[in-house]
GUPA-28429 format. One record per atom (N, C-alpha, C): x, y, z; residue in one letter. Coordinates in steps of 0.1 Angstrom, whole numbers, padded with zeros to 4 digits, always signed. Example, Ala and Ser with C-alpha at 12.3 -4.5 7.8 and 13.67 -1.06 7.14 Angstrom:
<rs>
+0132-0057+0078A +0123-0045+0078A +0132-0033+0078A +0128-0022+0071S +0137-0011+0071S +0129+0000+0079S 
</rs>
This chain:
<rs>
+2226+0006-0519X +2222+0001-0532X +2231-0010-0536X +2233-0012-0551X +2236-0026-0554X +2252-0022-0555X +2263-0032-0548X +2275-0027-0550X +2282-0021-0534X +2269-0011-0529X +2273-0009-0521X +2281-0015-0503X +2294-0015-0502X +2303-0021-0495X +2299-0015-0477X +2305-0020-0468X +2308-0013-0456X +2315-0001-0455X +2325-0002-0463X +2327+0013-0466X +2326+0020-0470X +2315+0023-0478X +2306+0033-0483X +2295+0041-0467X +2296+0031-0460X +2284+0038-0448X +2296+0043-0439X +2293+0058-0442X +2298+0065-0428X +2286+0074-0425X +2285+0075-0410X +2272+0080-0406X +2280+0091-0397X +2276+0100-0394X +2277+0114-0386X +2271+0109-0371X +2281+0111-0360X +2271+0110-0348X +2258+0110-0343X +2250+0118-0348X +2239+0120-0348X +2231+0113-0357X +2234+0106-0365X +2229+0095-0369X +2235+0081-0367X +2244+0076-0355X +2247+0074-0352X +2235+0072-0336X +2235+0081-0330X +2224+0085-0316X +2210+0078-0325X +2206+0088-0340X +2192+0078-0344X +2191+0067-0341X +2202+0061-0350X +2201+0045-0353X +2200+0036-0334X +2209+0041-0325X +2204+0034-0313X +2195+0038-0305X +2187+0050-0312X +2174+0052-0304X +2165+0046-0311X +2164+0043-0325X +2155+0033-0332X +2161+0019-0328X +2167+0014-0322X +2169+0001-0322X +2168-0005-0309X +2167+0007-0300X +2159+0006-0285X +2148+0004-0290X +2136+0007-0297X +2126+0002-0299X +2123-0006-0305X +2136-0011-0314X +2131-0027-0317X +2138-0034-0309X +2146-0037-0301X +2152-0046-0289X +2134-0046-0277X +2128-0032-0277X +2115-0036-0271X +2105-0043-0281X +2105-0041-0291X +2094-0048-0299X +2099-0065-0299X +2115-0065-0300X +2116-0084-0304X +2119-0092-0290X +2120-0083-0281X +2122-0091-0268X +2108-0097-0259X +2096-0090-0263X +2088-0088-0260X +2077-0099-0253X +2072-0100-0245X +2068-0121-0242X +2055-0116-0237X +2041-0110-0241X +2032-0115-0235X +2026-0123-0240X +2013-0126-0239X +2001-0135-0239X +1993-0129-0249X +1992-0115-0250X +1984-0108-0267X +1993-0103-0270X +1997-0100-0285X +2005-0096-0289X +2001-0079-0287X +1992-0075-0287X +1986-0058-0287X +1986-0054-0275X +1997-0065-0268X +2004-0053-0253X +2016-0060-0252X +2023-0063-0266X +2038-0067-0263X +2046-0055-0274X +2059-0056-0262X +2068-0044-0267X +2064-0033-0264X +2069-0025-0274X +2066-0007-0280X +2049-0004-0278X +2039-0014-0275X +2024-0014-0274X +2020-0016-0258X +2026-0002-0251X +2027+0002-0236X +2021+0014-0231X +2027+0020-0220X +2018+0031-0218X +2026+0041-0221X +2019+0051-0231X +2033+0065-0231X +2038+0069-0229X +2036+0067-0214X +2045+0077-0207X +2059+0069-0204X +2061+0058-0210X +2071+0050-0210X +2074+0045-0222X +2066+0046-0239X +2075+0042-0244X +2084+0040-0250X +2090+0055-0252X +2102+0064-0250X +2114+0058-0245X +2109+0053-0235X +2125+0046-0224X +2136+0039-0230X +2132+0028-0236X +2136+0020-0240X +2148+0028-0252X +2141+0037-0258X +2152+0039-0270X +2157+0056-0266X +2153+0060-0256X +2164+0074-0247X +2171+0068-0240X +2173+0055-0236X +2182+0042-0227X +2194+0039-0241X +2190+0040-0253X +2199+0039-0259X +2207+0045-0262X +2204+0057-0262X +2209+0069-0266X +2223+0073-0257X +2222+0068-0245X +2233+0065-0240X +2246+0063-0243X +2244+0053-0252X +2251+0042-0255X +2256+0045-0265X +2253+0056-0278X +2255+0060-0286X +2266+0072-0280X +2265+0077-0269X +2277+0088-0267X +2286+0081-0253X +2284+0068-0254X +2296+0062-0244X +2309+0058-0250X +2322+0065-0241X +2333+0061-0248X +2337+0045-0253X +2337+0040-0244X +2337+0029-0245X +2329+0021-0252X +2316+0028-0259X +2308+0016-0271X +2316+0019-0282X +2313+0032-0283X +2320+0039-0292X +2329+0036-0301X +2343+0031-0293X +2353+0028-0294X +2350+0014-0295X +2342+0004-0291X +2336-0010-0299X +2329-0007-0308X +2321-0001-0315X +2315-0001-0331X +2321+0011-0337X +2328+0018-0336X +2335+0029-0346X +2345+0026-0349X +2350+0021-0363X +2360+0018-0373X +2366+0030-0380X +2371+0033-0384X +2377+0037-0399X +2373+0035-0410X +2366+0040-0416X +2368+0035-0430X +2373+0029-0440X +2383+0030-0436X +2396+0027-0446X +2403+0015-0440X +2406+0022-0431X +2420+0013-0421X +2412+0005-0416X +2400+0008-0408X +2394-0001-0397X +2400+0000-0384X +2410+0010-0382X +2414+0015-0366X +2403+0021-0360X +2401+0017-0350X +2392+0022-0338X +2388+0037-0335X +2380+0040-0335X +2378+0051-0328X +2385+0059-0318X +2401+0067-0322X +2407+0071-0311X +2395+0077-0295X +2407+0073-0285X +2400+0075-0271X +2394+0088-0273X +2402+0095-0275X +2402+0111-0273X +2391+0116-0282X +2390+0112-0297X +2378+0118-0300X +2366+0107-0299X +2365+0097-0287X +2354+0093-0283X +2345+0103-0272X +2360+0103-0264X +2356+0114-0248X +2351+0130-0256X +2357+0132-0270X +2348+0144-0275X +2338+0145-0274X +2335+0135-0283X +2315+0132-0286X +2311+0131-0273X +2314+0126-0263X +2307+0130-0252X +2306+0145-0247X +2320+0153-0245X +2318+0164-0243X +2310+0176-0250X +2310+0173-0263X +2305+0178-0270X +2289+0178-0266X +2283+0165-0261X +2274+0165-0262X +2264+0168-0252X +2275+0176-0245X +2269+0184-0232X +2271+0199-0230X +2270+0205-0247X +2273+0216-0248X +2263+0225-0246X +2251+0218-0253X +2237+0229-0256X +2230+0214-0248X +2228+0212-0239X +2222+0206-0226X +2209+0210-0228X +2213+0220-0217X +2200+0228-0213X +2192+0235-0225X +2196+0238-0237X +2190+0243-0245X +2182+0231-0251X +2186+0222-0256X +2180+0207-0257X +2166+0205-0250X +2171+0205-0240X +2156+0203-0225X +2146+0211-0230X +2152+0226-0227X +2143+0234-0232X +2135+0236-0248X +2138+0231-0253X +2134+0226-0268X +2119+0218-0267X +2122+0205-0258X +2116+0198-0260X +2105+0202-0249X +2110+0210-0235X +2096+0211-0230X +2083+0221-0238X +2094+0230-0251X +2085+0238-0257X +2075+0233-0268X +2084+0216-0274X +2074+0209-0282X +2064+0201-0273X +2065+0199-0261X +2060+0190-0255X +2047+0202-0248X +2049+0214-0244X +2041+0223-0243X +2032+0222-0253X +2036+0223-0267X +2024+0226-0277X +2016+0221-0285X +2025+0205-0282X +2015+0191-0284X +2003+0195-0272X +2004+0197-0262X +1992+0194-0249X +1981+0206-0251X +1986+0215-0255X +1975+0229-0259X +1973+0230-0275X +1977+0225-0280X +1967+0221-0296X +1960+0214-0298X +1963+0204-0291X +1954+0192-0287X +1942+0197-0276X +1944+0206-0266X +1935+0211-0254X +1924+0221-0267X +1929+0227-0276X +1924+0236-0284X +1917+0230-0296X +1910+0218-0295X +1908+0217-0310X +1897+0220-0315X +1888+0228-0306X +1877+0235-0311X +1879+0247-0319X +1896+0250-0320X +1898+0261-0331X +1904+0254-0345X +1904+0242-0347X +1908+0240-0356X +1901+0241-0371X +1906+0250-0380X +1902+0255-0393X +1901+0269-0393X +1902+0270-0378X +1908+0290-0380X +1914+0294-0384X +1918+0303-0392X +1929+0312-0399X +1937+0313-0389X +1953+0309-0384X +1965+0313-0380X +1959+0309-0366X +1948+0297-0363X +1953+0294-0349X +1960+0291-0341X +1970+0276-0350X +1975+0271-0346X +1993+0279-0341X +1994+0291-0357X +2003+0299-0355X +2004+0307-0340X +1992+0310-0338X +1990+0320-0326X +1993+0308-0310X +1988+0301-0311X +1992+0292-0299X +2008+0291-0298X +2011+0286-0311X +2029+0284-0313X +2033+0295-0307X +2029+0308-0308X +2038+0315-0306X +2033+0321-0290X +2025+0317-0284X +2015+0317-0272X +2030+0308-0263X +2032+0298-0269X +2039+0288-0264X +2054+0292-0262X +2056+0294-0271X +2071+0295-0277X +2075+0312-0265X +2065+0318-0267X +2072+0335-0252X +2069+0327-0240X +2064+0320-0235X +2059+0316-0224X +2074+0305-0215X +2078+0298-0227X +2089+0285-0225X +2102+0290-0230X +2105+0296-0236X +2121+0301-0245X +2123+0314-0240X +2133+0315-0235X +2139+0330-0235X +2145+0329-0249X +2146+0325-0261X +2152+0324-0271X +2138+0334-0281X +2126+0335-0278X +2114+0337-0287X +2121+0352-0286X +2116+0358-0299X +2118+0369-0305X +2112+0377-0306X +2107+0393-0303X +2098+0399-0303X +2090+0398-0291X +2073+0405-0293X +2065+0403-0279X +2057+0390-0287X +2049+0386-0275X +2038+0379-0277X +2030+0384-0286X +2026+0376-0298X +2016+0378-0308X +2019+0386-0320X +2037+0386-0317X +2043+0391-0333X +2043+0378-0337X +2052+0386-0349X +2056+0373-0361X +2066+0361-0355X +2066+0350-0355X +2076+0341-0350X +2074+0331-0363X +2069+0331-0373X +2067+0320-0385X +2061+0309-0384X +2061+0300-0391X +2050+0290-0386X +2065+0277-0382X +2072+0280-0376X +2084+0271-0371X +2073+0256-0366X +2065+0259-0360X +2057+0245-0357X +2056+0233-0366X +2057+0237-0381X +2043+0227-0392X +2056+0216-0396X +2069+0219-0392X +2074+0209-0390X +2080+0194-0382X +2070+0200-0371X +2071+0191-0361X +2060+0184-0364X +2066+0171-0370X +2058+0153-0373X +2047+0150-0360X +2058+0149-0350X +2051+0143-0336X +2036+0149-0335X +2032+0159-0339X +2022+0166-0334X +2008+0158-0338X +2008+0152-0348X +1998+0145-0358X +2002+0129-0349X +2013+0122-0350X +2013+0112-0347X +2013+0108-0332X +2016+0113-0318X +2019+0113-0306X +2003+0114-0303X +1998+0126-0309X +1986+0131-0301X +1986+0137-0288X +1994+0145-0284X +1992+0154-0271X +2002+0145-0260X +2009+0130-0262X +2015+0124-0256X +2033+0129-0258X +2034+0138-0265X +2049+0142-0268X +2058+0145-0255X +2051+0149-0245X +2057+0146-0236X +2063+0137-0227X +2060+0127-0234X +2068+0109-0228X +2083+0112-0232X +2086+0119-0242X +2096+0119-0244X +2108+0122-0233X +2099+0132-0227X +2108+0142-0210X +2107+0130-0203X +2093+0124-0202X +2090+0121-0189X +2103+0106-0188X +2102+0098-0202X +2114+0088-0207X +2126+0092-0201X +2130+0101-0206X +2146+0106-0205X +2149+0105-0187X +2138+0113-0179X +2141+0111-0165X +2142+0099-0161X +2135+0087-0167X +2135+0075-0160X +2149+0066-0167X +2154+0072-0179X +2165+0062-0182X +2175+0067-0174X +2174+0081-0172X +2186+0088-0164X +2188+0077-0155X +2180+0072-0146X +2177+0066-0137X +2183+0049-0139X +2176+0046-0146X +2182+0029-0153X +2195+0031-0155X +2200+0041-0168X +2213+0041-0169X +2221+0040-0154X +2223+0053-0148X +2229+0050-0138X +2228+0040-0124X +2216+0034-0123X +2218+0016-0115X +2225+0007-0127X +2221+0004-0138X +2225-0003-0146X +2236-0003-0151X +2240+0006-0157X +2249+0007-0170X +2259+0016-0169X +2260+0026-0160X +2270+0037-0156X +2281+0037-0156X +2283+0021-0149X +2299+0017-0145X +2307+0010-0155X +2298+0003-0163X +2303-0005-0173X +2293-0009-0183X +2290+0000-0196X +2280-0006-0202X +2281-0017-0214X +2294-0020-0209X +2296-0033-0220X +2297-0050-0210X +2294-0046-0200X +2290-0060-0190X +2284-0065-0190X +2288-0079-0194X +2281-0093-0196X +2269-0092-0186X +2259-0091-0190X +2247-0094-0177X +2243-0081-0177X +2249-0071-0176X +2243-0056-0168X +2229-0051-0174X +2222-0056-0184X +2210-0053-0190X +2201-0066-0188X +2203-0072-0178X +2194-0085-0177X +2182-0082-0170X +2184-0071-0157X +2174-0066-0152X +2163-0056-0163X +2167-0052-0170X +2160-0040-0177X +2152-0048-0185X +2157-0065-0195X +2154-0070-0200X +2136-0080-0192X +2142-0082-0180X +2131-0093-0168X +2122-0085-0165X +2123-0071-0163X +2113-0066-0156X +2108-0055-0165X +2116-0052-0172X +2103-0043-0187X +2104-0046-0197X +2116-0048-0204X +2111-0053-0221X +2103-0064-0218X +2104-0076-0212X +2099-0087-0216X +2078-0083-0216X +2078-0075-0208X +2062-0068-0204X +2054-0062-0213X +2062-0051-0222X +2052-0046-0226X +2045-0036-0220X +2029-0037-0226X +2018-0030-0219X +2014-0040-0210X +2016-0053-0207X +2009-0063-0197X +2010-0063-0185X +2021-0051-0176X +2019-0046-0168X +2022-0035-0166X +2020-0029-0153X +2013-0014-0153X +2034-0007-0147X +2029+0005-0159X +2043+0010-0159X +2056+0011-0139X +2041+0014-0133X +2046+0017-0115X +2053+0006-0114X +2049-0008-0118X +2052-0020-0116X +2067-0021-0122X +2064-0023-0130X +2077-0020-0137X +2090-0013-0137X +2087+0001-0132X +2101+0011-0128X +2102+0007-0115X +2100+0005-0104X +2095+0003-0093X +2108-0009-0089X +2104-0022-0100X +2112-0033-0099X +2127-0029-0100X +2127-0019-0111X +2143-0014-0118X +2147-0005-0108X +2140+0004-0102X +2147+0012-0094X +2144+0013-0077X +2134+0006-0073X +2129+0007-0062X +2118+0016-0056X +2115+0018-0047X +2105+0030-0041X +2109+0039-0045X +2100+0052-0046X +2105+0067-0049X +2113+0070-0039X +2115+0071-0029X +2124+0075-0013X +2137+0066-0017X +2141+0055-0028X +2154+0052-0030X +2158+0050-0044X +2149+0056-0055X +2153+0058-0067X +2168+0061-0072X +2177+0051-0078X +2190+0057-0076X +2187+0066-0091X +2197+0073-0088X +2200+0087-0100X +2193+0097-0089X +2181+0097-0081X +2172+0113-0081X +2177+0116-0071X +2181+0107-0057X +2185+0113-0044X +2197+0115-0049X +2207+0104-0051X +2224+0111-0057X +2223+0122-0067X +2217+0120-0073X +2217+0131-0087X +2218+0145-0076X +2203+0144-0072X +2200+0157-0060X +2214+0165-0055X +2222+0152-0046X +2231+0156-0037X +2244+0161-0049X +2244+0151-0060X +2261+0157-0069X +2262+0173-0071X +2245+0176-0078X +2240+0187-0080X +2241+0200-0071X +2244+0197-0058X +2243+0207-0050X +2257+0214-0047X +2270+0209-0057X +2284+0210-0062X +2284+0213-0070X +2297+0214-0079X +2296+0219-0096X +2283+0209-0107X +2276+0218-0111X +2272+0213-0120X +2278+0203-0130X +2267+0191-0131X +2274+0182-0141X +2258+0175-0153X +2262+0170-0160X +2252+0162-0170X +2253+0163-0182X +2248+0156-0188X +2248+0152-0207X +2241+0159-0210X +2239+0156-0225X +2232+0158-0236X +2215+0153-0233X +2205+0161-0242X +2196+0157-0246X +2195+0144-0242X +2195+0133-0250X +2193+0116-0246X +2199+0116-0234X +2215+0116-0233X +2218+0109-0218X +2216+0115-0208X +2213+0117-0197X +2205+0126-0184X +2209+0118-0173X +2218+0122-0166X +2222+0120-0158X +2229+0100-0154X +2242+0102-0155X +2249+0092-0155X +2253+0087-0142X +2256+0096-0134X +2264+0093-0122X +2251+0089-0111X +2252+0078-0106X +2240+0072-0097X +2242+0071-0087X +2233+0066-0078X +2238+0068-0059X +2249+0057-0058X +2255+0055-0045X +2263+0049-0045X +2255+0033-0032X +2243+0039-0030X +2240+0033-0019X +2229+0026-0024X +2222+0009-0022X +2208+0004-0022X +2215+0001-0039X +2223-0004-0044X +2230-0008-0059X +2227-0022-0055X +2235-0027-0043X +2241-0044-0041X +2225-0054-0044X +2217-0045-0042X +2205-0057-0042X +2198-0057-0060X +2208-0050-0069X +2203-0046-0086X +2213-0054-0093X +2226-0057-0084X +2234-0067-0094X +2246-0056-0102X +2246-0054-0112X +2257-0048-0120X +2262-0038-0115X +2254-0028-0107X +2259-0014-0104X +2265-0012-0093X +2271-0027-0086X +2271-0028-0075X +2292-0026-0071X +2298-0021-0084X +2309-0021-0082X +2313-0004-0083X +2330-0002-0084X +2330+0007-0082X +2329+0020-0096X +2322+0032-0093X +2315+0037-0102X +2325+0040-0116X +2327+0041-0128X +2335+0048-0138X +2333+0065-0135X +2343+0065-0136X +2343+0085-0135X +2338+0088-0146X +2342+0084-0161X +2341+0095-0170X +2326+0084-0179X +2315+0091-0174X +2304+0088-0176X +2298+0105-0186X +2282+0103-0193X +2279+0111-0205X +2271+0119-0193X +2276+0121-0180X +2265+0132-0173X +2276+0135-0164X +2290+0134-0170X +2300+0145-0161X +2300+0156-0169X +2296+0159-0172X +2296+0171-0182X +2284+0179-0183X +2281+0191-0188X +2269+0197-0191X +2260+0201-0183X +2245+0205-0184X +2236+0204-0175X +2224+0201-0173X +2217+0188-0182X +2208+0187-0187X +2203+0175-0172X +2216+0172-0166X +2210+0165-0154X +2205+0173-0143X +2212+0183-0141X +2206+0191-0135X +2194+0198-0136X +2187+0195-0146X +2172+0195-0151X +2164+0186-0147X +2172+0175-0148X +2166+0159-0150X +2160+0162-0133X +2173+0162-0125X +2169+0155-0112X +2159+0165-0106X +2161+0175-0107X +2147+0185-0101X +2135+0181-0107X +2132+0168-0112X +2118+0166-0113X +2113+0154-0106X +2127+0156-0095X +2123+0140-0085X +2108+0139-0084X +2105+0154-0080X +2086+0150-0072X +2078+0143-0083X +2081+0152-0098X +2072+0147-0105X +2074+0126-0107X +2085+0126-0110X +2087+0109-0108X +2083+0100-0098X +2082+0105-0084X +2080+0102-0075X +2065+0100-0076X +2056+0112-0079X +2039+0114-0087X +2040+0102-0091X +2045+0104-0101X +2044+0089-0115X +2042+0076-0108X +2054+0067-0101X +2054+0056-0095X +2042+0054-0089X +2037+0068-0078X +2029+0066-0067X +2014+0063-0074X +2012+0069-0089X +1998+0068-0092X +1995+0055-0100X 
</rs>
């Protein structure tokens, strides 16, 4: 409001993560260069348009950004190291509970939508929710077809996505993937988003998504993140939070992508947690994706 200074805004981490997941989608909306405007930017295929701003989200729990846009309020001292490397740890506490969240929203967007010949039934949509919710959560309460409340009627996405709420999963696997060719080693590198910017923001919907990941990551048989992810994974579990999914990338087929081509940073947002080890077990499905 009127008056109001710089330091009056202090934001909480998590709004903090918002603001660079909404601003991944306007860095796709203003970079955007086709020929109609009604297939430039954010106006793509769903199952991709997600990426752009779960590619952000990265960025929002890297120490090193962190510690470039976190001030003080007061003082204007930097974001100590130590509670930058928090927020990352932290953010690989409830991982897998995360994952599992969203494959249960992403489950009930696809069968409400598969169901809409019950729609105006008394307690349909409750009965699916909760259809959903024993099927996907060891957290659901009771048996099938007790009371679980109508926890659903606040989930937005369901009206506005249309049964596509699962771009959101399908996003997060493929930034896993960008992140670590891209951005892993150093995501404050002059240049290291040039590729992401030449071969998909500038597109849009004007070309076909396969096209697109294809360029950034290569064939499915050399996708970096899925084969390394694969092999880190078969040692102590490691991985982030929700948004970031898997940081640490192969080490091999980088030199021909440019930035990722040096040597890797250890303390990346997917040493921790285990939401990457969710991520990379869906190489086949990614590999599906590219191939169709």
């Amino acid at each position: 409001g009127e008056g109001t200074t710089a330091k009056d805004v202090r934001l909480s981490h998590q709004e903090v993560e918002t603001l660079f997941h909404e601003f991944g989608h306007v860095v796709h909306a203003v970079l955007g260069r086709t020929h109609f405007q009604h297939l430039s930017g954010t106006r793509t295929a769903m199952d991709v348009v997600e990426l752009p701003s779960t590619l952000m989200e990265y960025f929002a729990s890297d120490p090193d950004v962190l510690q470039a846009c976190g001030r003080h309020y007061l003082t204007g001292a930097p974001l100590p190291r130590e509670v930058a490397e928090d927020v990352k740890r932290n953010k690989a506490m409830f991982a897998g509970l995360d994952t599992m969240q969203q494959v249960v929203y992403s489950a009930l967007d696809l069968e409400l939508h598969a169901e809409l010949t019950n729609l105006g039934k008394a307690g349909w949509s409750r009965h699916v929710a909760d259809e959903v919710l024993h099927r996907h959560s060891p957290l659901a309460h009771g048996a099938p077809g007790g009371e679980q409340g109508d926890w659903h009627a606040h989930f937005s996405h369901l009206g506005s996505y249309g049964a596509n709420y699962y771009s959101y999963l399908s996003s997060r696997v493929l930034s896993a993937a960008i992140w670590a060719r891209l951005f892993a080693q150093d995501p404050l590198k002059e240049g290291a988003g040039a590729a992401l910017v030449d071969e998909f923001l500038l597109h849009g919907g004007a070309r076909h998504p396969r096209l697109m990941i294809q360029a950034l990551l290569g064939p499915p048989s050399d996708a970096p993140g899925f084969q390394q992810g694969k092999k880190q994974h078969d040692g102590p579990a490691s991985g982030p939070d929700g948004p970031a999914s898997g940081r640490d990338g192969p080490t091999s087929g980088r030199e021909a992508h440019g930035p990722a081509s040096e040597t890797k940073k250890e303390d990346g947002p997917a040493s921790e947690g285990s939401e990457a080890e969710v991520v990379y077990k869906t190489e086949a499905f990614i590999q599906e994706l590219l191939r169709s």
